[in-house]
C-alpha positions in Angstrom: 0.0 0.0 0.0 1.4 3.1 -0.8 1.9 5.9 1.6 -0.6 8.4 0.6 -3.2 5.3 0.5 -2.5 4.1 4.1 -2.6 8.2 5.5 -6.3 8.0 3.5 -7.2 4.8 5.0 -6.5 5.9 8.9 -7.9 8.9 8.5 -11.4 7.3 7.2 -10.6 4.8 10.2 -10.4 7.8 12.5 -13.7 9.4 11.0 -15.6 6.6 11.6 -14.3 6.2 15.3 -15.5 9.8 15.8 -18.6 8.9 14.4 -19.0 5.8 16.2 -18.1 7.7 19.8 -20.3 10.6 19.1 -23.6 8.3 18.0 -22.2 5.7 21.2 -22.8 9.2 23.3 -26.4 9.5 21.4 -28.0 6.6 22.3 -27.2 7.0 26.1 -27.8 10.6 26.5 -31.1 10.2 24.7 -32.0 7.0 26.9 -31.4 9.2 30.5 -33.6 11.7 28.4 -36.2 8.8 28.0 -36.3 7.8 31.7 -38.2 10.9 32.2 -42.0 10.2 31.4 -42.6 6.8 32.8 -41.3 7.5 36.2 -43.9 10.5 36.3 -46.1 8.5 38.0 -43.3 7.6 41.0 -42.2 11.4 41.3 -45.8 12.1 42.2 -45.8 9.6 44.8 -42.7 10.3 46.1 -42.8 14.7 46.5 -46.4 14.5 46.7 -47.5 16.8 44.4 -49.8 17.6 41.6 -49.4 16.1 37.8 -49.2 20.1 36.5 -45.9 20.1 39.2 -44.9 16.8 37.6 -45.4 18.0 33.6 -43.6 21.3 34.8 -40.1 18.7 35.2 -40.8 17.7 31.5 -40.9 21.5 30.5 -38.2 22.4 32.4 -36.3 19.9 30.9 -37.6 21.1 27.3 -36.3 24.2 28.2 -32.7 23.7 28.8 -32.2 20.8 26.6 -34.2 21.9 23.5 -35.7 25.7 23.3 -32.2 26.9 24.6 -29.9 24.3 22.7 -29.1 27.3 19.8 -27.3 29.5 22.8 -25.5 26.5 23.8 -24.5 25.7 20.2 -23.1 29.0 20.8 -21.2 28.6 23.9 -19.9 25.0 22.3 -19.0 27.3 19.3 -16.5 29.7 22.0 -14.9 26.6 23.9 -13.5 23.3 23.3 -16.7 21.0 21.4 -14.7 18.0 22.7 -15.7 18.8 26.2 -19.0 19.6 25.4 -20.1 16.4 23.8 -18.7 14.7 26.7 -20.2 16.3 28.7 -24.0 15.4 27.8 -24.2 11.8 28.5 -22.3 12.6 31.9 -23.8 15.7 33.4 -27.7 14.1 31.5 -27.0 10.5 33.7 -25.9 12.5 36.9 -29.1 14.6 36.9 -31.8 11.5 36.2 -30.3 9.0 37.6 -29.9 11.0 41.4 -33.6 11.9 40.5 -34.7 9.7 43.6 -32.4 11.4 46.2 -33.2 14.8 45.8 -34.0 16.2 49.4 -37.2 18.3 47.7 -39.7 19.2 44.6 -37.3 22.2 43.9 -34.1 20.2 44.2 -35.6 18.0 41.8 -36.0 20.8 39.4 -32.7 21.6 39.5 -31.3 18.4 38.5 -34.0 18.2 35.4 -32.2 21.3 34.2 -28.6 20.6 34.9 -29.7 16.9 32.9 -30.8 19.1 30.7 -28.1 21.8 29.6 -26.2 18.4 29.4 -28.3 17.8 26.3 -28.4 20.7 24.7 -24.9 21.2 25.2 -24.3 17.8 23.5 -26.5 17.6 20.3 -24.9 20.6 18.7 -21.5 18.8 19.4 -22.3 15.4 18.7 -24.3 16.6 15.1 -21.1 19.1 14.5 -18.3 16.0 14.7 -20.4 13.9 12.6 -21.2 16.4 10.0 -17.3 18.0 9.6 -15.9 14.2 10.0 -18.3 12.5 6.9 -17.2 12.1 3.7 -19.0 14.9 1.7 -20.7 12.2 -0.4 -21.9 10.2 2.7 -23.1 13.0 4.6 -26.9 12.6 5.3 -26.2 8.7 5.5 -23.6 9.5 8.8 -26.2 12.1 10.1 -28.6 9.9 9.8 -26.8 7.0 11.4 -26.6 9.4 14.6 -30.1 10.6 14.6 -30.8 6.5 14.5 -28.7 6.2 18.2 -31.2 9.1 19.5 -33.7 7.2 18.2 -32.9 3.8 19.8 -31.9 5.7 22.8 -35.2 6.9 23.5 -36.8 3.2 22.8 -34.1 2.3 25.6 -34.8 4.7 28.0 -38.8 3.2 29.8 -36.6 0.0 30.1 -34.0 2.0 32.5 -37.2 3.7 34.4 -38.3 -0.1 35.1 -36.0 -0.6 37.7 -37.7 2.4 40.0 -36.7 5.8 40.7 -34.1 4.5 43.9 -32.3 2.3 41.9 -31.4 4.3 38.9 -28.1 5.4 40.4 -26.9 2.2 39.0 -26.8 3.5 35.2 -25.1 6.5 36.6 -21.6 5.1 35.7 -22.2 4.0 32.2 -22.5 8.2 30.9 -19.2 8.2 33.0 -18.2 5.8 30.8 -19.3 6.7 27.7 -18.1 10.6 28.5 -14.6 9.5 28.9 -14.6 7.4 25.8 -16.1 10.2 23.9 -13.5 12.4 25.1 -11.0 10.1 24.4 -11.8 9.4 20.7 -12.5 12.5 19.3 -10.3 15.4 18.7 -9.9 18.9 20.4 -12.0 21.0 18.8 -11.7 24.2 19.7 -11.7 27.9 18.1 -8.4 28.7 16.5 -6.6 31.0 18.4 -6.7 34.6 17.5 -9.1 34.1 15.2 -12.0 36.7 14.6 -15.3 35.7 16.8 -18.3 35.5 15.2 -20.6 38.7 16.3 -24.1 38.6 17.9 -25.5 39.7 13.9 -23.7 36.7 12.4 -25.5 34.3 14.7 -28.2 36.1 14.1 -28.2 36.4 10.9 -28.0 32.3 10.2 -31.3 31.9 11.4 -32.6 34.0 8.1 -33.7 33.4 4.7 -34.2 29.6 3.8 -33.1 28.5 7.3 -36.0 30.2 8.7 -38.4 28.1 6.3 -36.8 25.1 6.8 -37.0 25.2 10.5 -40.6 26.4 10.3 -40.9 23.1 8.1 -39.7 21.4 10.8 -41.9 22.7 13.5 -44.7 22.1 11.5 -44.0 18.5 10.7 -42.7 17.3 14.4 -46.1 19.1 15.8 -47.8 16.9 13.4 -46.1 13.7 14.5 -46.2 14.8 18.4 -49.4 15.5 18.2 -50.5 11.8 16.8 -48.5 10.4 19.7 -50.2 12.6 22.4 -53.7 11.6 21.3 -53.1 7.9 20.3 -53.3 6.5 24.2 -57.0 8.5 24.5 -57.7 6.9 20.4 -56.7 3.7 21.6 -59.1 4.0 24.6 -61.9 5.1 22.6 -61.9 2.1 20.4 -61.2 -1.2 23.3 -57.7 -1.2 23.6 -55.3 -0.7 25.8 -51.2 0.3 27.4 -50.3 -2.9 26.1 -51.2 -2.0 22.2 -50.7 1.9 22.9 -46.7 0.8 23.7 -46.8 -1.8 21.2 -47.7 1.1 18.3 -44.9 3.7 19.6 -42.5 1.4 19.8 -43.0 0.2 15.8 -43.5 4.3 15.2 -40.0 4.4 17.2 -38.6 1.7 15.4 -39.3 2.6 11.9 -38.1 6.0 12.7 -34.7 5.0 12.9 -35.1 3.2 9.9 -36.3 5.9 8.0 -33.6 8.1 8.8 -31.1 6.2 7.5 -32.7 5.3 4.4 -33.5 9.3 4.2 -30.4 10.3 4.4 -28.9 7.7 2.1 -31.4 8.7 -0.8 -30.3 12.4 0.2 -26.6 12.0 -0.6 -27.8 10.6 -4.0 -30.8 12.6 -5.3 -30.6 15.5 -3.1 -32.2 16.9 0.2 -35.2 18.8 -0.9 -36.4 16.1 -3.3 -36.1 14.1 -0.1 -38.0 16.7 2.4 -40.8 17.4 -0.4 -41.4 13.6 -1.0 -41.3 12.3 2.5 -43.8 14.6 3.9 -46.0 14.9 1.0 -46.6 10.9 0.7 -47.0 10.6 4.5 -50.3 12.9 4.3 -53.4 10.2 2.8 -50.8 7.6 4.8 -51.3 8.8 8.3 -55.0 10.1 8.0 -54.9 6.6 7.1 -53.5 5.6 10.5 -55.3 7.6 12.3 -58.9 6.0 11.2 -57.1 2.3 11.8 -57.1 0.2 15.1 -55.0 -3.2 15.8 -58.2 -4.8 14.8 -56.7 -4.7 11.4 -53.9 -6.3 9.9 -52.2 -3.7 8.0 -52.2 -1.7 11.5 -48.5 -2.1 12.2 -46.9 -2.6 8.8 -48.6 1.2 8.0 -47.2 2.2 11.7 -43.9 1.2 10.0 -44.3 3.0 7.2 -45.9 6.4 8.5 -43.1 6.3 11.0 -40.4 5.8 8.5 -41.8 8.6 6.0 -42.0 11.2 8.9 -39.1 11.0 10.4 -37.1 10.7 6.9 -36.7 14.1 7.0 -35.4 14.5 10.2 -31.3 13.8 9.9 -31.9 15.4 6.0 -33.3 18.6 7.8 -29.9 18.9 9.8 -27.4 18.3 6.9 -29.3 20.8 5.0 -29.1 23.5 7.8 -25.7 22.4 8.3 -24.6 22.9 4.4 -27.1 26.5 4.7 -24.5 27.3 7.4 -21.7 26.1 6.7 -19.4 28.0 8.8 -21.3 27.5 11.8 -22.7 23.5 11.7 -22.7 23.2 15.4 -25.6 26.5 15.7 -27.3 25.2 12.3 -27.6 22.1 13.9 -29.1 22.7 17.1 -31.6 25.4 15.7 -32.8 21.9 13.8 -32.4 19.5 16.3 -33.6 21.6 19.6 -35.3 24.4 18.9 -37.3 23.4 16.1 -38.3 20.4 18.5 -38.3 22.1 21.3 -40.9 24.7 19.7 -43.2 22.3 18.9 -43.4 20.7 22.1 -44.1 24.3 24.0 -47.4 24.0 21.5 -48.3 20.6 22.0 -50.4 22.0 24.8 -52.8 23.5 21.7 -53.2 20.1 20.8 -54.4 19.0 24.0 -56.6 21.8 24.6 -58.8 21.0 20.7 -58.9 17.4 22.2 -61.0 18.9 25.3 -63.0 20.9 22.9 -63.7 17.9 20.2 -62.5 14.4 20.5 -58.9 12.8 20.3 -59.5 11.7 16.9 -60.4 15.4 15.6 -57.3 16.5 17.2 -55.0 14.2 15.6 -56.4 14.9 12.4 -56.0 18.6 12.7 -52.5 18.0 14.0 -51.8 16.4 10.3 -53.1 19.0 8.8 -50.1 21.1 9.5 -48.2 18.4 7.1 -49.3 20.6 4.4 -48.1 24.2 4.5 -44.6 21.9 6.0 -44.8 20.4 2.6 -45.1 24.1 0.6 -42.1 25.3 2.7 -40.1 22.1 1.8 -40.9 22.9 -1.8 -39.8 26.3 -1.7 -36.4 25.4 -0.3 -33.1 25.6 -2.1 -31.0 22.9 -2.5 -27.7 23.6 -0.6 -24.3 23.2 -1.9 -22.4 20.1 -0.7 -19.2 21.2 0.5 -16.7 20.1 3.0 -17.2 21.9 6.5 
């Protein structure tokens, strides 16, 4: 092998190390962040207080990890983005894990936010290494590829809550773990030194033009898909059935969701991104009004639970490569505008959804919820295709 062949070869060794370690740190920081909602019912208990007390944790934790993740793409942007992706699965594990131990209800708050600036300080890292480490023709396939460890993280996460709020201490040391490898693996990554710092108008003005319809795009599709998962325990009542099929259905939706990334993001380095946002979203419309109608009575149930799943969340990794290439002297900020606070948006209006149930019927509200799918799809079409380049 010659030499210039063998440099090639450990540097695309070293890439996919970085990648591996940054998805590795994914999974677990998005498991912690999945421990949250099923152990509502044993924080209750436990602090004795209300279930609007108990909500206000999982809005607290929006907050910090999601709404707020473009100022700590930011900070990660002004310091060394080594230490900030390891630092999400460790300071995420030590705040939910201790969840059990905390001496009050306001204590308890405290270490939901500290949990959560762990994840927001993580994503825009994590999304940054794998974006400026893949090769420029494999791009939305490695984004994809660490959306998909989110993805199976959260699908992880109910399992850790199992063991009861007291004994979840004992995941505590695998973050530690997977902090130390994360740090170990990938490289410092930190603003050159005297270089120029980018001004409050640049970072404003990345959040302009076709980023703002893209994340508005994004808003309105995860507010569609958020909102179909809020109602379906109450559509599920409705029609005879019960946790057991209501668990069963997310975890297919979860499932194929990973799934669709990848193969999004795959079909995106080949035929583009915005042929990809435009067709995903427009052929999940008549699919999940589809759904919606459907029970587990029927056979097709869960193979179009597969498929609706896997055309929504498509988009997702494609959405971030094509911030990231919009912006592509600031991927970590691009990313986290997509990844948080385009999320974390749409769950702060969730509440809308909730409220046109009480008015109507779960069913109504779910269907007005996919609604939104189409002005998403108009703003996907009016989208420019970004330049590939390397970052």
């Amino acid at each position: 092998m010659q030499a210039g062949q063998a440099v090639q070869v450990q540097a695309t060794r070293s890439a996919v190390a970085i990648a591996l370690a940054v998805t590795l740190g994914h999974f677990i920081n998005d498991a912690y962040g999945g421990m949250l909602t099923p152990l509502a019912p044993a924080i209750r208990s436990q602090f004795g207080v209300s279930i609007a007390a108990v909500t206000l944790l999982a809005s607290v934790f929006s907050l910090t990890s999601s709404v707020l993740q473009p100022v700590l793409g930011i900070i990660g942007e002004r310091f060394d983005r080594r230490l900030m992706a390891a630092a999400g699965p460790a300071l995420t594990g030590i705040g939910l894990t201790f969840m059990g131990y905390a001496p009050a209800f306001g204590a308890l708050m405290l270490l939901v936010a500290l949990a959560g600036f762990g994840s927001g300080f993580f994503h825009p890292a994590g999304a940054a290494y794998t974006a400026r480490y893949s090769p420029l023709h494999q791009r939305g396939l490695w984004a994809s590829i660490f959306s998909a460890g989110g993805t199976a993280g959260m699908a992880l996460g109910p399992v850790f809550a199992g063991v009861g709020l007291h004994a979840l201490p004992i995941f505590a040391p695998i973050g530690l773990l997977v902090a130390a490898i994360s740090y170990a693996v990938t490289p410092s990554d930190r603003p050159v030194a005297g270089a120029k710092r980018a001004t409050l108008p640049e970072y404003l003005g990345i959040f302009r033009g076709p980023m703002v319809r893209l994340w508005a795009m994004a808003v309105l599709r995860s507010l569609a898909s958020m909102g179909y998962n809020a109602m379906l325990p109450f559509i599920m009542l409705a029609r005879g059935f019960g946790i057991r099929e209501t668990a069963l259905t997310l975890a297919v939706f979860s499932v194929a969701s990973a799934v669709g990334g990848i193969v999004g993001g795959r079909i995106s380095d080949r035929i583009g991104r915005v042929p990809v946002l435009r067709s995903a979203i427009v052929a999940t419309i008549p699919l999940f009004a589809w759904l919606i109608f459907s029970s587990p009575a029927e056979w097709f149930f869960y193979p179009l639970t597969f498929l609706v799943g896997a055309l929504v969340n498509a988009s997702i990794p494609v959405g971030v490569v094509t911030a990231q290439e919009y912006a592509p002297g600031h991927v970590a900020v691009a990313s986290s505008i997509m990844m948080g606070f385009s999320w974390g948006f749409a769950g702060l209006l969730i509440v809308l959804v909730g409220l046109l149930a009480d008015a109507t019927t779960p069913v109504i509200a779910a269907l007005a919820s996919l609604t939104l799918m189409v002005p998403s799809a108009f703003l996907a079409a009016s989208l420019p295709e970004p330049e590939k380049r390397n970052f």
